[in-house]
N, C-alpha and C positions, 0 to 999 in steps of 0.2 A: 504494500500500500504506500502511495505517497504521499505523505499527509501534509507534505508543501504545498497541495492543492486546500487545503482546509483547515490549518494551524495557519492564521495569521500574526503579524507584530505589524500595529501602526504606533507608531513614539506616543500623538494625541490618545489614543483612546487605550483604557485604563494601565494608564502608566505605560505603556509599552509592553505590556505582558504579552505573550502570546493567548489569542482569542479563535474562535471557533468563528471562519469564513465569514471575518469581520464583525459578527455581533458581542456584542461587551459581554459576552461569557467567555471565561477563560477555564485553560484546561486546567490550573489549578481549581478553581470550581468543581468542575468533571471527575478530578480525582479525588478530592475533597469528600464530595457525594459517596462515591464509591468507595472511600475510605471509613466512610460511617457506616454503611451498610447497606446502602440504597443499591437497590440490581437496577441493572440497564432499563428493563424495563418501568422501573422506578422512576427513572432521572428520562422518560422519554413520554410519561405522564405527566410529569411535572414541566418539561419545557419541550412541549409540542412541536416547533421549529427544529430541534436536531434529532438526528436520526443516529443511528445503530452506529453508520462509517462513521460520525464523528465519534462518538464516544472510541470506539477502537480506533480512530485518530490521535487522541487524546492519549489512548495505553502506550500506541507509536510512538508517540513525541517521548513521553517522558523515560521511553526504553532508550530510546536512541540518544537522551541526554546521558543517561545513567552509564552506556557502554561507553562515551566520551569521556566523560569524569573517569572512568574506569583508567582509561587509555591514561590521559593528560596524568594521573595520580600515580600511574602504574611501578 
């Protein structure tokens, strides 16, 4: 999956976080939820606008930071 297609950063909109195909949800949000214990289908009831690919956009990114940090720390 690419998820450079649907992990955005704009500077203006919330801090520059990375956000979900420009809407002020970020995927700290996304993991957030799911770190409390919300299932996917949880967090797709609750914000009707994203779908499944983002949320597993969301797992993407923050894997693909992790194996970085992994590298750079190595």
């Amino acid at each position: 999956m690419d998820d450079r297609q649907i992990i955005t950063i704009e500077p203006g909109k919330r801090s520059g976080k990375p956000c979900i195909r420009g809407l002020r949800i970020t995927v700290f949000d996304v993991l957030d939820y799911l770190a409390a214990g919300m299932t996917h289908e949880d967090i797709l009831k609750e914000f009707p606008y994203l779908t499944e690919t983002d949320i597993r956009a969301c797992l993407a990114y923050a894997a693909d930071r992790e194996r970085r940090l992994a590298v750079v720390g190595g």
